[in-house]
C-alpha positions as CSV (number, residue, x, y, z in Angstrom):
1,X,14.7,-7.7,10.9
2,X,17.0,-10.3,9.8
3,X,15.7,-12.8,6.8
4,X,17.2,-15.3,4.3
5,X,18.7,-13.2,1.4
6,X,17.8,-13.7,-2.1
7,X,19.4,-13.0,-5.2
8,X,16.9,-9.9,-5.5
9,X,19.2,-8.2,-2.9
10,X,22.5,-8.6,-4.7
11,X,22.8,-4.9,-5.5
12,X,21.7,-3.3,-2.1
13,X,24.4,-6.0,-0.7
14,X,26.9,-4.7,-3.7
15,X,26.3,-1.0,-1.8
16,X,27.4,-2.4,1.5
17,X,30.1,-4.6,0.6
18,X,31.6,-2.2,-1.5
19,X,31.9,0.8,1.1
20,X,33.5,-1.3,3.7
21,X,36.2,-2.8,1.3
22,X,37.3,0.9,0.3
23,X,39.1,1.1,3.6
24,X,41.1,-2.0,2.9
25,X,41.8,-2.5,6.3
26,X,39.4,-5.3,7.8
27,X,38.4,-7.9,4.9
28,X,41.0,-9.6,2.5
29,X,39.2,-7.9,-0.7
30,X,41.0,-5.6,-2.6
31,X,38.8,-1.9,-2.8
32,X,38.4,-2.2,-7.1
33,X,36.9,-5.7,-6.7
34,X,34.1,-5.8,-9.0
35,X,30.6,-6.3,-8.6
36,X,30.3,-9.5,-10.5
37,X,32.4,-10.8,-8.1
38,X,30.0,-10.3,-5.1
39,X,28.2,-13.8,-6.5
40,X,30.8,-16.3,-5.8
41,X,31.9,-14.6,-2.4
42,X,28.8,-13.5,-0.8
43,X,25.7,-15.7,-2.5
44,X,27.5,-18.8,-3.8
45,X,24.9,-21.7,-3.4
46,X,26.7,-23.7,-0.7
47,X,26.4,-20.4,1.6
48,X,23.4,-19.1,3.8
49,X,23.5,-15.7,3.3
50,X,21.0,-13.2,5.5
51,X,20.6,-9.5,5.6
52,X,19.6,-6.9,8.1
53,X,16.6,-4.9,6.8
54,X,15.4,-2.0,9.0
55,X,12.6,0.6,7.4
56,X,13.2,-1.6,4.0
57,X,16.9,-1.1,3.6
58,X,19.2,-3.5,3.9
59,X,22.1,-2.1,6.7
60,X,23.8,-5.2,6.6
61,X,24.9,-9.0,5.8
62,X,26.6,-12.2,6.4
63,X,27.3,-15.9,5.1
64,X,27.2,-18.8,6.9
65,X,29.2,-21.4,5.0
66,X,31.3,-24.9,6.0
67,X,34.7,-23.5,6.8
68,X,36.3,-26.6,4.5
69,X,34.7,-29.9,1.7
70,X,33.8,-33.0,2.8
71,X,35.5,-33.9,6.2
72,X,36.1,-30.5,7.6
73,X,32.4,-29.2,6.5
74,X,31.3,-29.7,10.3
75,X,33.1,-26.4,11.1
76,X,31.4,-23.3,10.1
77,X,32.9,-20.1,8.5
78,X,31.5,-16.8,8.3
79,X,31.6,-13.0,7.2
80,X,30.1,-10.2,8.0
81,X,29.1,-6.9,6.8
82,X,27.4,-3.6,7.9
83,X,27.2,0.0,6.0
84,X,29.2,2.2,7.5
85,X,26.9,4.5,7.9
86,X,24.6,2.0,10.6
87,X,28.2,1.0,12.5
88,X,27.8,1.4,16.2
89,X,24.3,0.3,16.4
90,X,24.3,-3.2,17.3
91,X,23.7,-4.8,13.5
92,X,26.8,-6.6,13.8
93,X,25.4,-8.2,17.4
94,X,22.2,-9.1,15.8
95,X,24.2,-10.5,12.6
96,X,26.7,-12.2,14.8
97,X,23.7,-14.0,17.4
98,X,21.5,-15.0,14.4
99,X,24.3,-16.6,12.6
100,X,25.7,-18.5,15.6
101,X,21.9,-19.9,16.3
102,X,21.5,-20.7,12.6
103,X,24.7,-22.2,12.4
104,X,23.8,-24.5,15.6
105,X,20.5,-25.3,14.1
106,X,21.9,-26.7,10.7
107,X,24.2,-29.3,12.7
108,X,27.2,-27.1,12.7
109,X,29.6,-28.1,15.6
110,X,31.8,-24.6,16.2
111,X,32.1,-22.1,14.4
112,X,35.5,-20.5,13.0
113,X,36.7,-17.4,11.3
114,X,40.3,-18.0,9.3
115,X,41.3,-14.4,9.2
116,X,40.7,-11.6,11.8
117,X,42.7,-8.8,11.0
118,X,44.6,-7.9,14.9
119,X,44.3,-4.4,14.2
120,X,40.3,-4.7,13.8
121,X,40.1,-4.1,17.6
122,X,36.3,-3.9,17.2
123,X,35.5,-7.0,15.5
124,X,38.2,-9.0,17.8
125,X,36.0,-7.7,20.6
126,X,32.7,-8.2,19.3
127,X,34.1,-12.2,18.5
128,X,35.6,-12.7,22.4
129,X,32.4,-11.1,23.4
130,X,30.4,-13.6,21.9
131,X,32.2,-16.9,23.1
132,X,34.9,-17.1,20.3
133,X,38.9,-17.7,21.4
134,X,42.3,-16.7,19.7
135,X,43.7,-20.6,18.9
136,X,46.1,-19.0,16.0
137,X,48.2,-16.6,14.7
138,X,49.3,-15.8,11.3
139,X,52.4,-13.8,11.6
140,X,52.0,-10.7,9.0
141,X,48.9,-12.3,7.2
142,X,47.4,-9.4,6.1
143,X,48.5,-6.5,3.9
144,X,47.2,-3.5,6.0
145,X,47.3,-0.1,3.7
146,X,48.6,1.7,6.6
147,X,50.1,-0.3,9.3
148,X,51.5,-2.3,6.2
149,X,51.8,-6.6,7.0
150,X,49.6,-7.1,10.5
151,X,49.0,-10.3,12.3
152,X,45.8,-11.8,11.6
153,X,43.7,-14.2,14.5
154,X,42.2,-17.8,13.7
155,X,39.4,-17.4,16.5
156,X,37.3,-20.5,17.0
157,X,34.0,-21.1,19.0
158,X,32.0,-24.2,19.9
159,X,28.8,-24.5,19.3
160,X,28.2,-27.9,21.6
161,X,27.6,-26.2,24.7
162,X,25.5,-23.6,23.9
């Protein structure tokens, strides 16, 4: 079940976020970002932030949030995060669907994501999959920890046509 987050479920998100930014590899947070930080990046109050809840535990999370103030606030921006434990189970889909529906329904126009890491084959396919184009590259805009500077994707998708 996916539902509107609340601040109740700041630590079970904490538990998620923090696993998947110990690999360093696939969002721009450094692994020894701490907790208090979670706030401002995942539950700040110009976001919509939802979480996956299966058996009551929350498996996973994302934001919907204008991708820029005032004239750009028409394009949405958004992140996304499952335990790695429940990876491979279609959470990220469901995440992904909902938040392109919700997106639509608040009067967002498209939908873009600023920084896809190129080497995050999964989540690049997951985007295309779901509508969403490479319009960008960054040359070397992320510091991978073992591939070392990677390209990273501006993907776009509209949400007129749907």
């Amino acid at each position: 079940m996916i539902r509107k987050a609340t601040l109740e479920d700041l630590n079970a998100v904490w538990k998620i976020f923090h696993a998947v930014i110990q690999t360093e590899d696939t969002h721009v947070f450094y692994k020894n970002t701490p907790k208090e930080d979670l706030q401002k990046h995942w539950f700040a109050t110009y976001m919509y932030t939802y979480v996956y809840e299966e058996n009551e535990e929350i498996l996973g999370s994302y934001f919907v949030k204008p991708n820029q103030i005032d004239l750009g606030s028409h394009i949405a921006n958004a992140g996304y995060i499952v335990h790695p434990e429940a990876q491979g189970k279609g959470i990220g889909k469901k995440l992904c669907e909902h938040s392109l529906a919700l997106a639509k329904e608040i009067g967002f126009i498209a939908m873009q994501f600023n920084i896809v890491v190129s080497t995050n084959k999964v989540a690049v396919a997951v985007w295309k999959k779901y509508g969403f184009e490479i319009i960008g590259t960054t040359p070397k805009g992320f510091k991978h920890p073992e591939f070392g500077f990677v390209d990273t994707y501006i993907m776009y998708k509209s949400l007129l046509d749907d």
